[in-house]
mmCIF file of the N, C-alpha and C atoms, coordinates in Angstrom:
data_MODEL
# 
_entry.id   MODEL 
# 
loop_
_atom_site.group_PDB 
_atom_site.id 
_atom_site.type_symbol 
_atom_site.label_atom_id 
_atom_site.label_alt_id 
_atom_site.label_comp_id 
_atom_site.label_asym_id 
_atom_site.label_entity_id 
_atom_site.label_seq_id 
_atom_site.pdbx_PDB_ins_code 
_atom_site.Cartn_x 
_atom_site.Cartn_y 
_atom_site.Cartn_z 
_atom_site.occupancy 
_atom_site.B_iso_or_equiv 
_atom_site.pdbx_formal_charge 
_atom_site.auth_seq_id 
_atom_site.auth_comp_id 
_atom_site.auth_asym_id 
_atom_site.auth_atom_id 
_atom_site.pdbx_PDB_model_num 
ATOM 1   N N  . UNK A 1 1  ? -86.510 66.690 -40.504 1.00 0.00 ? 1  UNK A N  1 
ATOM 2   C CA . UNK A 1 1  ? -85.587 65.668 -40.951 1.00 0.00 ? 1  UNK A CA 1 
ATOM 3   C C  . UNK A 1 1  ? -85.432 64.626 -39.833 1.00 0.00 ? 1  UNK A C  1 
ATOM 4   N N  . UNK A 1 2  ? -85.402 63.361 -40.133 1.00 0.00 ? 2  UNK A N  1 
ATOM 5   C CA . UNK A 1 2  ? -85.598 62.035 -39.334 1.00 0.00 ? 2  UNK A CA 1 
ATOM 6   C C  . UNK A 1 2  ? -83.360 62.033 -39.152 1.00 0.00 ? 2  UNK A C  1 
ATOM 7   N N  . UNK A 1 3  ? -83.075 61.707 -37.999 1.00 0.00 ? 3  UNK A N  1 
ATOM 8   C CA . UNK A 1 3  ? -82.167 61.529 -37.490 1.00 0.00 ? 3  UNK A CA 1 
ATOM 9   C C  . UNK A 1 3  ? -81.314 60.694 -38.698 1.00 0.00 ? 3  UNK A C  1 
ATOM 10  N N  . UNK A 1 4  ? -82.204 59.252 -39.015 1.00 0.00 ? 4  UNK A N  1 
ATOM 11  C CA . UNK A 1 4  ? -81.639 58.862 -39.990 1.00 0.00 ? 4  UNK A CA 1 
ATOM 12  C C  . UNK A 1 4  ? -81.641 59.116 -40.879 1.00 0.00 ? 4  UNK A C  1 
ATOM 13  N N  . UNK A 1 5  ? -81.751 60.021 -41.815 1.00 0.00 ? 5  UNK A N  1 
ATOM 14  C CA . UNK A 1 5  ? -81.606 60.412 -43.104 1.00 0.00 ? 5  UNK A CA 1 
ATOM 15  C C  . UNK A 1 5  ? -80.365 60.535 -43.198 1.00 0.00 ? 5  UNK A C  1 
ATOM 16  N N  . UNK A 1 6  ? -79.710 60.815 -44.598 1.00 0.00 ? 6  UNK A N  1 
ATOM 17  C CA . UNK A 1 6  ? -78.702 60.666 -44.486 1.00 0.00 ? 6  UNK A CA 1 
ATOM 18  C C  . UNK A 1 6  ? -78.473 62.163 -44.868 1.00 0.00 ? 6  UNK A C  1 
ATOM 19  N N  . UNK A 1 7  ? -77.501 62.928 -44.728 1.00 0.00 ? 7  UNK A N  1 
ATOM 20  C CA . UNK A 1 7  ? -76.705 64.296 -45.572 1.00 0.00 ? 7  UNK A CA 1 
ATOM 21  C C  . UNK A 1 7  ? -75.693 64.083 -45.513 1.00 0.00 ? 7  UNK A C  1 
ATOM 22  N N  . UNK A 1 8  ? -75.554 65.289 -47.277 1.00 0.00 ? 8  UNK A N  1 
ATOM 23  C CA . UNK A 1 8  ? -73.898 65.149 -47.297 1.00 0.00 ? 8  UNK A CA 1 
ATOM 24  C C  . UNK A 1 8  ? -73.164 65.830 -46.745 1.00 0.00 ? 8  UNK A C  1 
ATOM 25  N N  . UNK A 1 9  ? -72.034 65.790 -45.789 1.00 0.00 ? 9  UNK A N  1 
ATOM 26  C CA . UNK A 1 9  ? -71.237 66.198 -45.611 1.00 0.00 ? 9  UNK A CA 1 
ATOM 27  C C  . UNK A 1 9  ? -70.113 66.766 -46.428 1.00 0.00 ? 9  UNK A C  1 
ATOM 28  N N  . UNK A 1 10 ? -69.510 65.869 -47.737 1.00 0.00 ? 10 UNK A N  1 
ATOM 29  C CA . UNK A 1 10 ? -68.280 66.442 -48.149 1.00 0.00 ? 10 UNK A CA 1 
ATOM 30  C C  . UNK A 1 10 ? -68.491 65.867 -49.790 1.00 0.00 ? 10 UNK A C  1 
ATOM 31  N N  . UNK A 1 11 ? -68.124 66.981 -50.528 1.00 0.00 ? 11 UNK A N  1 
ATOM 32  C CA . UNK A 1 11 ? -68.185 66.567 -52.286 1.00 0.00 ? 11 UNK A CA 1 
ATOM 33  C C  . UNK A 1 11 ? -66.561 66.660 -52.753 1.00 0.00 ? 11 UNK A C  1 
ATOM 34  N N  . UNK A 1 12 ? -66.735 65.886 -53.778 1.00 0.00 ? 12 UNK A N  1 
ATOM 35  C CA . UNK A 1 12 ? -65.086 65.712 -54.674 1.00 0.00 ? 12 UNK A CA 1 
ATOM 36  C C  . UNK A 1 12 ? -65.428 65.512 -55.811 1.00 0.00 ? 12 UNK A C  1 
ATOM 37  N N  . UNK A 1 13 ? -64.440 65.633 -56.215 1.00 0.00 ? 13 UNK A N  1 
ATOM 38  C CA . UNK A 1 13 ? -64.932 65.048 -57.616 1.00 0.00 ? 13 UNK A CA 1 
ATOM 39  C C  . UNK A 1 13 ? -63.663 63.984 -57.550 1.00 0.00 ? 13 UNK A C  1 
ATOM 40  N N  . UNK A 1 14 ? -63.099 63.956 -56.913 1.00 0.00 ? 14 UNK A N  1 
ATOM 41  C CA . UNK A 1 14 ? -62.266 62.177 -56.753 1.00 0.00 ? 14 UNK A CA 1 
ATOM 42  C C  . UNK A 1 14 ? -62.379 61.431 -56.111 1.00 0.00 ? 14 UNK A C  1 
ATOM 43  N N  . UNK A 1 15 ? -62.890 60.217 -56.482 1.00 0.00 ? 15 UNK A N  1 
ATOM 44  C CA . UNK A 1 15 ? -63.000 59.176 -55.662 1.00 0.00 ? 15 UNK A CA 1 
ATOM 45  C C  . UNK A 1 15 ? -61.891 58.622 -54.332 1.00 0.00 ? 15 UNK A C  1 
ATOM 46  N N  . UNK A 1 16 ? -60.786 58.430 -54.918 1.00 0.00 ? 16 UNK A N  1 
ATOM 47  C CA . UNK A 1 16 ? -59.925 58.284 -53.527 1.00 0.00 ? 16 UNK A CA 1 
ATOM 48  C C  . UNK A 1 16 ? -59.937 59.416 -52.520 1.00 0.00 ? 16 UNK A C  1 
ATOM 49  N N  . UNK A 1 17 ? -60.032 60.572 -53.090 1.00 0.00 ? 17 UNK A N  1 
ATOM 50  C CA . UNK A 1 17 ? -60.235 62.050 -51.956 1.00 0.00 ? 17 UNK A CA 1 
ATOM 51  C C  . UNK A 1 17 ? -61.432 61.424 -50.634 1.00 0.00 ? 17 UNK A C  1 
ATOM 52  N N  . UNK A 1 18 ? -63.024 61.036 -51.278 1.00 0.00 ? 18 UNK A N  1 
ATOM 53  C CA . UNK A 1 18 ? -64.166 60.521 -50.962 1.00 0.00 ? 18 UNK A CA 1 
ATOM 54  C C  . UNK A 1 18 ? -63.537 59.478 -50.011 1.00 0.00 ? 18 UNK A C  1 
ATOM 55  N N  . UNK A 1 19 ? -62.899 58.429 -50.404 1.00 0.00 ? 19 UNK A N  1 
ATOM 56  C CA . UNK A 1 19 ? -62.998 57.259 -49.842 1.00 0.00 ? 19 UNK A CA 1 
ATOM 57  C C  . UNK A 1 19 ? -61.480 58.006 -48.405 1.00 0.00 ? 19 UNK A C  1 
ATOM 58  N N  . UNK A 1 20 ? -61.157 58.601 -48.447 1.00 0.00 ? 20 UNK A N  1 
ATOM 59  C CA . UNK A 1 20 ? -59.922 58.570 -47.729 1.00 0.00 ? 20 UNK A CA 1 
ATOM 60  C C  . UNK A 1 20 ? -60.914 59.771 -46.353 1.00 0.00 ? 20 UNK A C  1 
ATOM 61  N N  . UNK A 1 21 ? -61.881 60.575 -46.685 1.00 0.00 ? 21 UNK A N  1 
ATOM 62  C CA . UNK A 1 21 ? -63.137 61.494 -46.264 1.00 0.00 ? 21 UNK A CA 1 
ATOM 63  C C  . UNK A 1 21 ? -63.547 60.084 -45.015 1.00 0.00 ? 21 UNK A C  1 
ATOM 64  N N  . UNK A 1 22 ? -64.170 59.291 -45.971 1.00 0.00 ? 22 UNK A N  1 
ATOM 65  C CA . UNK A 1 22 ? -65.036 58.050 -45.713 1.00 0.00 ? 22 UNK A CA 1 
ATOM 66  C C  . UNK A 1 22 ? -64.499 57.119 -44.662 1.00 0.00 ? 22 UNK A C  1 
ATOM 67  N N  . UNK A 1 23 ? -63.062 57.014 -44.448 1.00 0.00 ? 23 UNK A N  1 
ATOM 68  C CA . UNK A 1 23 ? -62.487 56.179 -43.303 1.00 0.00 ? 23 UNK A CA 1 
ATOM 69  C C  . UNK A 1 23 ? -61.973 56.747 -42.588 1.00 0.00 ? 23 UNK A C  1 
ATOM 70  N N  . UNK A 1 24 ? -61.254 58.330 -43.105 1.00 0.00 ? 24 UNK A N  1 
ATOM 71  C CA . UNK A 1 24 ? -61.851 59.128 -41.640 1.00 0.00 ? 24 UNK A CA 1 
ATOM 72  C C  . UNK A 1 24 ? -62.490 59.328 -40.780 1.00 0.00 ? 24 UNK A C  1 
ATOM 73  N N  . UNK A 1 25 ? -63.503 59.888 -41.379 1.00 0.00 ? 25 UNK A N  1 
ATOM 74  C CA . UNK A 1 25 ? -65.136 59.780 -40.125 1.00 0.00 ? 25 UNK A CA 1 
ATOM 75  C C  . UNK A 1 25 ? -65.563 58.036 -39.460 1.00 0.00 ? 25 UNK A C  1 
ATOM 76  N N  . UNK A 1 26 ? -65.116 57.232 -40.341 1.00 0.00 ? 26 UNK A N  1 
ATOM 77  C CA . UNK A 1 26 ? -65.197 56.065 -39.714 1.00 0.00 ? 26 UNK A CA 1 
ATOM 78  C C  . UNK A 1 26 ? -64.518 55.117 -38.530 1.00 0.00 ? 26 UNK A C  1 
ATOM 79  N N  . UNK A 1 27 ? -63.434 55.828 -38.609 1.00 0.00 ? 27 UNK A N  1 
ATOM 80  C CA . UNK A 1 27 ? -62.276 56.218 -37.809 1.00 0.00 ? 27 UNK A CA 1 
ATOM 81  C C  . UNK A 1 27 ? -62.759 56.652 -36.500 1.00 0.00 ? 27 UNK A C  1 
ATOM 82  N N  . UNK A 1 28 ? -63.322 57.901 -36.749 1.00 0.00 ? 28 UNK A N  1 
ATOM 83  C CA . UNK A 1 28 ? -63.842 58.408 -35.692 1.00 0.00 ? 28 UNK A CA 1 
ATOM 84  C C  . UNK A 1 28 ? -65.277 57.876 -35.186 1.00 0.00 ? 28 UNK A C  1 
ATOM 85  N N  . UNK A 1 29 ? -65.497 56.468 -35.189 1.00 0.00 ? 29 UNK A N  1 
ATOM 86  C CA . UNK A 1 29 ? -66.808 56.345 -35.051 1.00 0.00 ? 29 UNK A CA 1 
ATOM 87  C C  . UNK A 1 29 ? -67.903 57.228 -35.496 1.00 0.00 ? 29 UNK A C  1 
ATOM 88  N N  . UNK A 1 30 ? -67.741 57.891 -36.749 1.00 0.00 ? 30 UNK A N  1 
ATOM 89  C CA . UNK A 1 30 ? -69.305 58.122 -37.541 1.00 0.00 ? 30 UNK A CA 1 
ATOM 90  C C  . UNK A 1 30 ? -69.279 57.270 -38.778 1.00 0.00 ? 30 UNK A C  1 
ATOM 91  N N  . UNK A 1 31 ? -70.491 56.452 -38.813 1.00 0.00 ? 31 UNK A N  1 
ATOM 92  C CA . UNK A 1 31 ? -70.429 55.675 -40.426 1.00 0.00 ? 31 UNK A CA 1 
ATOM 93  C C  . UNK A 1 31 ? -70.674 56.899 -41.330 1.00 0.00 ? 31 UNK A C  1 
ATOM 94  N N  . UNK A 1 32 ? -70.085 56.655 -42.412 1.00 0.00 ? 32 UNK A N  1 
ATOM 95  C CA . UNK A 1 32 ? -70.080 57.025 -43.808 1.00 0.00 ? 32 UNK A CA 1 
ATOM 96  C C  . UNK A 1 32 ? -70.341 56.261 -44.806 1.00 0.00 ? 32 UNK A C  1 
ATOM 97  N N  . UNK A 1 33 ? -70.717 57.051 -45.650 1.00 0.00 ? 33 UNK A N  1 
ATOM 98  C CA . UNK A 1 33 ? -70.742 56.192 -47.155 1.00 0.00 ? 33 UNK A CA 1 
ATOM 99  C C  . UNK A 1 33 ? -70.683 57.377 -47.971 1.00 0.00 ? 33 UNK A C  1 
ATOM 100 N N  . UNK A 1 34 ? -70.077 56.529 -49.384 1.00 0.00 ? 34 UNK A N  1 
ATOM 101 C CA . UNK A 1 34 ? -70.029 57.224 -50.581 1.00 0.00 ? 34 UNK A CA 1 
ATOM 102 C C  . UNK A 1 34 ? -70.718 56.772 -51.827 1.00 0.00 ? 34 UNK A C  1 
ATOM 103 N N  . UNK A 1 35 ? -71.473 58.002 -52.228 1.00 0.00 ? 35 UNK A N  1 
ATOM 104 C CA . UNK A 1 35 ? -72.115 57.639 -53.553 1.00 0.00 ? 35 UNK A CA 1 
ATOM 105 C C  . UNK A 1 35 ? -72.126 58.654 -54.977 1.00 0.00 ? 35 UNK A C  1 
ATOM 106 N N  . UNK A 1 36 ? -71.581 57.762 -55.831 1.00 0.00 ? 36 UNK A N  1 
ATOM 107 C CA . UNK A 1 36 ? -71.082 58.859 -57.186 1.00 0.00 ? 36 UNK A CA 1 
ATOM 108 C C  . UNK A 1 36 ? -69.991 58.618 -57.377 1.00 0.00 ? 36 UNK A C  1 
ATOM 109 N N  . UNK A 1 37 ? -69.177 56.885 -56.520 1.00 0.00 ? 37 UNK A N  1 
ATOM 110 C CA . UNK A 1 37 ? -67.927 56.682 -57.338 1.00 0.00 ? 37 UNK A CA 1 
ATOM 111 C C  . UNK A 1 37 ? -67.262 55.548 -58.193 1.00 0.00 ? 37 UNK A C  1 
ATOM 112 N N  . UNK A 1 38 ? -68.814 55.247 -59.171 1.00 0.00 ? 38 UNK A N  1 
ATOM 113 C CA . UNK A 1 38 ? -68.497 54.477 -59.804 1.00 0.00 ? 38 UNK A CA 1 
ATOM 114 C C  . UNK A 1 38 ? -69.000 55.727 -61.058 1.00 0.00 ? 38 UNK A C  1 
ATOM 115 N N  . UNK A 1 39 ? -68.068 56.077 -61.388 1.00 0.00 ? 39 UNK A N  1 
ATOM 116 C CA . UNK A 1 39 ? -68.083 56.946 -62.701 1.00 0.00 ? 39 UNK A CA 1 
ATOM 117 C C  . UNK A 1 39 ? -67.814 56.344 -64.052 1.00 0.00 ? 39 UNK A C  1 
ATOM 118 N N  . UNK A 1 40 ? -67.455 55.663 -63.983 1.00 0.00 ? 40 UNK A N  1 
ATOM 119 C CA . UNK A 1 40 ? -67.075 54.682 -65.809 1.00 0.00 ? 40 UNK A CA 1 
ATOM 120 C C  . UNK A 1 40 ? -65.708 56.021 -66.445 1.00 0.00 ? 40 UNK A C  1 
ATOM 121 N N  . UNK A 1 41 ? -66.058 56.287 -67.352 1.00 0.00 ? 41 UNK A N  1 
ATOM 122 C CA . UNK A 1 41 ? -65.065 56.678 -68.160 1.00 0.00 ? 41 UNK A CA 1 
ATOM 123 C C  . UNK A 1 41 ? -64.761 58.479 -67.613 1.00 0.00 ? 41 UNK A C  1 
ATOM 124 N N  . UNK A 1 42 ? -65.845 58.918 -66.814 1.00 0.00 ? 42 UNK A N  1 
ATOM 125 C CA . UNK A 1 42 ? -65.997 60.494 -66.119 1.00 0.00 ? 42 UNK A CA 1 
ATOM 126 C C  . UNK A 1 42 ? -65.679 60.741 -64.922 1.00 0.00 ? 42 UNK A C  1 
ATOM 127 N N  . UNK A 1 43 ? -64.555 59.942 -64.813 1.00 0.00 ? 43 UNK A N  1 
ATOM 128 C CA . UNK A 1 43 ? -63.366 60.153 -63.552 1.00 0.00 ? 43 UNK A CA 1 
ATOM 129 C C  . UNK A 1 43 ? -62.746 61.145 -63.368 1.00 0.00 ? 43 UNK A C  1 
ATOM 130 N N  . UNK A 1 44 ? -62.946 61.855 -62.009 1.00 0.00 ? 44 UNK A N  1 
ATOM 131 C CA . UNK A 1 44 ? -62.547 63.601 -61.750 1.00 0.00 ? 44 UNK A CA 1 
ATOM 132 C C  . UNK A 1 44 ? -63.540 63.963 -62.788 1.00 0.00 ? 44 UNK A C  1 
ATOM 133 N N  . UNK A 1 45 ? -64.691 64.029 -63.327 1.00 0.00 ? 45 UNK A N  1 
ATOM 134 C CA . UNK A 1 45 ? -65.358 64.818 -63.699 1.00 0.00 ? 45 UNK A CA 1 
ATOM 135 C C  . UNK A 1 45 ? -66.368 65.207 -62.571 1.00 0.00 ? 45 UNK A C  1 
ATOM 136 N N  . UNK A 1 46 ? -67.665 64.244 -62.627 1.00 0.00 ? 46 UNK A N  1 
ATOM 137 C CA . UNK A 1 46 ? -68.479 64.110 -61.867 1.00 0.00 ? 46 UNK A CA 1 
ATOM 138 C C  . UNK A 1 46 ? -68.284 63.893 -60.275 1.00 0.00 ? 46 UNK A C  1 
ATOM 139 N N  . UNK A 1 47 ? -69.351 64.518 -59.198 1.00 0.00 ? 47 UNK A N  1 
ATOM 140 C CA . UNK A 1 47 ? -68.982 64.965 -58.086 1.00 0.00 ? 47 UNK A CA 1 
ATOM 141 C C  . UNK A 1 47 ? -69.551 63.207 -56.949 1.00 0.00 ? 47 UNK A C  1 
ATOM 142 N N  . UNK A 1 48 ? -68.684 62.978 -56.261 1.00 0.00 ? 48 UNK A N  1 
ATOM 143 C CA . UNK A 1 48 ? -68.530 62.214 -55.326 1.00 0.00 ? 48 UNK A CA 1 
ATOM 144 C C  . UNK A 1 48 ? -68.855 62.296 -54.145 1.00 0.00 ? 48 UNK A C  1 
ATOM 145 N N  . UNK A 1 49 ? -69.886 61.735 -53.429 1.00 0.00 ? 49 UNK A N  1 
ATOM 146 C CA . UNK A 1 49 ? -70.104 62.534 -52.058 1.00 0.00 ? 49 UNK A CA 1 
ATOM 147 C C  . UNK A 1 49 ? -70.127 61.885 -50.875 1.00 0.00 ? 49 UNK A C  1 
ATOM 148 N N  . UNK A 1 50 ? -69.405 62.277 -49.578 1.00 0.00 ? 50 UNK A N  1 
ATOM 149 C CA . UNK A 1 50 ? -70.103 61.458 -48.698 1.00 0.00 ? 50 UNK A CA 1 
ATOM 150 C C  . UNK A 1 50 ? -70.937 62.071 -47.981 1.00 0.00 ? 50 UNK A C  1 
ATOM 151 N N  . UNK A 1 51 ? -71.827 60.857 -47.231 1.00 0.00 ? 51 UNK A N  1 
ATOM 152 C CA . UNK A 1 51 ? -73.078 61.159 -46.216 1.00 0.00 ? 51 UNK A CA 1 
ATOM 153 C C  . UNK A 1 51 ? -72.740 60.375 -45.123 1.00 0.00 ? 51 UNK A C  1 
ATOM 154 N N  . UNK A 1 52 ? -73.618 60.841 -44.077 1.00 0.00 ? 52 UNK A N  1 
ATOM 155 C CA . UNK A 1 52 ? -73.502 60.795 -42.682 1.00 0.00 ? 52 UNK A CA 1 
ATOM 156 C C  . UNK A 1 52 ? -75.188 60.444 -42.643 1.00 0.00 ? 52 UNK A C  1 
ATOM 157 N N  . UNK A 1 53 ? -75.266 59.952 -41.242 1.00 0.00 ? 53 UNK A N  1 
ATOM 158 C CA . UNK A 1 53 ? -76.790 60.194 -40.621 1.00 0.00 ? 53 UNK A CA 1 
ATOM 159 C C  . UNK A 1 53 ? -76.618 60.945 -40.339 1.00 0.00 ? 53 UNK A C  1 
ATOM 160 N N  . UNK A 1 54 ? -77.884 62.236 -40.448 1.00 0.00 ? 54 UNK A N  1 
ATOM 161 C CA . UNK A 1 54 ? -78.456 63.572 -40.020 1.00 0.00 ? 54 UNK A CA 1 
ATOM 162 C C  . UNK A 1 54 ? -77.645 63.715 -38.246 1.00 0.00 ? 54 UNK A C  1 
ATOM 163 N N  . UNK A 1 55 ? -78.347 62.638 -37.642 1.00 0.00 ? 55 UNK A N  1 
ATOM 164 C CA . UNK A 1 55 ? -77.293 62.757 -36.185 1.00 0.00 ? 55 UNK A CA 1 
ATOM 165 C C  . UNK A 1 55 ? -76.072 63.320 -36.218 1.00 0.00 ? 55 UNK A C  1 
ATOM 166 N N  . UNK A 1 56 ? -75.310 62.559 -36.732 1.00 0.00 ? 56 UNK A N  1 
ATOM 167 C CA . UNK A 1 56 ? -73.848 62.571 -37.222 1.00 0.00 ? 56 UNK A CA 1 
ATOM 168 C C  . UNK A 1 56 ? -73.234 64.046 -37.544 1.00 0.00 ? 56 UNK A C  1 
ATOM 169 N N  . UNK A 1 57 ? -74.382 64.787 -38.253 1.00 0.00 ? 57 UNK A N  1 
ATOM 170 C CA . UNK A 1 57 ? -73.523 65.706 -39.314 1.00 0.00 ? 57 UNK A CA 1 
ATOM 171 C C  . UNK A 1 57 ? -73.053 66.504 -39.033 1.00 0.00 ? 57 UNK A C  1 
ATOM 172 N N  . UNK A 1 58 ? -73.297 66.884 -37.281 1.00 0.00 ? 58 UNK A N  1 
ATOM 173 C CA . UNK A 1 58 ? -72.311 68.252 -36.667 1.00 0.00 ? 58 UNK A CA 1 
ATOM 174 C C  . UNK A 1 58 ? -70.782 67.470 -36.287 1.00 0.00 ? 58 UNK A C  1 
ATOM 175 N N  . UNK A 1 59 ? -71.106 66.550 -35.873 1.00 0.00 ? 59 UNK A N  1 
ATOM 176 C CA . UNK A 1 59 ? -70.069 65.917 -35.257 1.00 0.00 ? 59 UNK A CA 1 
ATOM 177 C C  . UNK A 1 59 ? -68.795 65.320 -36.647 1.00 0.00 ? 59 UNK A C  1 
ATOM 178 N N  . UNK A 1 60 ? -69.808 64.880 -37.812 1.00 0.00 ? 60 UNK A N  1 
ATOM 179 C CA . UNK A 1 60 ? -69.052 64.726 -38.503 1.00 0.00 ? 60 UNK A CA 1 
ATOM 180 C C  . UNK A 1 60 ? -68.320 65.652 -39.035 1.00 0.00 ? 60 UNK A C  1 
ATOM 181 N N  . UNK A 1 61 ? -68.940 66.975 -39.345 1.00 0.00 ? 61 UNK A N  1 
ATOM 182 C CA . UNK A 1 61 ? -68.245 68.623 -40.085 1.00 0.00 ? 61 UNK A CA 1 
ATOM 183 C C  . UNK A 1 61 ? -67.081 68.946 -39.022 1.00 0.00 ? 61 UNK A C  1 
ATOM 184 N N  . UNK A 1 62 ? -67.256 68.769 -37.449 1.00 0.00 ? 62 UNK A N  1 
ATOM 185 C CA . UNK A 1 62 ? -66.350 68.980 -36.526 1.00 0.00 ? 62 UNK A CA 1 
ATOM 186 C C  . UNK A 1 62 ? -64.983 68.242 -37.121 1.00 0.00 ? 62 UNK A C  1 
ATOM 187 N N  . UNK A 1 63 ? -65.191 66.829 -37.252 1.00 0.00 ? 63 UNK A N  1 
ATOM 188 C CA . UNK A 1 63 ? -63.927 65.248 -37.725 1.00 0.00 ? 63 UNK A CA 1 
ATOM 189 C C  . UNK A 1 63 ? -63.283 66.596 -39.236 1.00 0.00 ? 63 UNK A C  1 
ATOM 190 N N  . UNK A 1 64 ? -63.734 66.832 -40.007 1.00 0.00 ? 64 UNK A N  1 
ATOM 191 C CA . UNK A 1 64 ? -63.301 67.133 -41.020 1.00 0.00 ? 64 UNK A CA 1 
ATOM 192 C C  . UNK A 1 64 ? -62.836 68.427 -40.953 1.00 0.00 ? 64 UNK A C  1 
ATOM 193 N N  . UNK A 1 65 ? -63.333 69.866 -40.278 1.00 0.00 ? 65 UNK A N  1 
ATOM 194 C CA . UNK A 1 65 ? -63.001 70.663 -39.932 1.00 0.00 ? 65 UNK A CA 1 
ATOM 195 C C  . UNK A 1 65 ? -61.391 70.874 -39.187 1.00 0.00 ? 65 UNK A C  1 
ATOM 196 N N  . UNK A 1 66 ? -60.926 69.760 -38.453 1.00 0.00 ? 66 UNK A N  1 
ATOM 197 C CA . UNK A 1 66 ? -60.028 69.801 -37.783 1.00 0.00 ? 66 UNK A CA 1 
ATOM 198 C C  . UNK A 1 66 ? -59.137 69.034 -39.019 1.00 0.00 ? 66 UNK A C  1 
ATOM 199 N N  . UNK A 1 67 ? -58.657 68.547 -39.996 1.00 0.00 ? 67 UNK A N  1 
ATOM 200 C CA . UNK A 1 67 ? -58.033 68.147 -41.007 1.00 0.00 ? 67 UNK A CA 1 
ATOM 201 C C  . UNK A 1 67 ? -56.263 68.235 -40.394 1.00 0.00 ? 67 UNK A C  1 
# 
């Protein structure tokens, strides 16, 4: 796996859960992004995720681990 790839770190199935995930780690200097939260009418159904660069992803599980 290339450093930059991206993995996910964290699934929801709610978008604000995701986005509130998402400026956390950003917070902490790791970029994030989220993809899966434009759901249309299958809101809280379908799963929401964010990713990290591969770099990132210990450091990021550490940011979220400590909650």
């Amino acid at each position: 796996m290339d450093n930059e790839d991206l993995v996910e770190v964290y699934s929801t199935t709610h978008e604000t859960e995701a986005e509130v995930v998402r400026v956390r780690l950003q917070a902490e200097g790791v970029k994030a992004q989220v993809s899966g939260a434009n759901q249309g009418g299958f809101s809280g159904v379908l799963d929401v995720k964010v990713y990290v660069k591969a770099c990132d992803e210990v450091r990021a599980r550490d940011i979220l681990e400590d909650k």
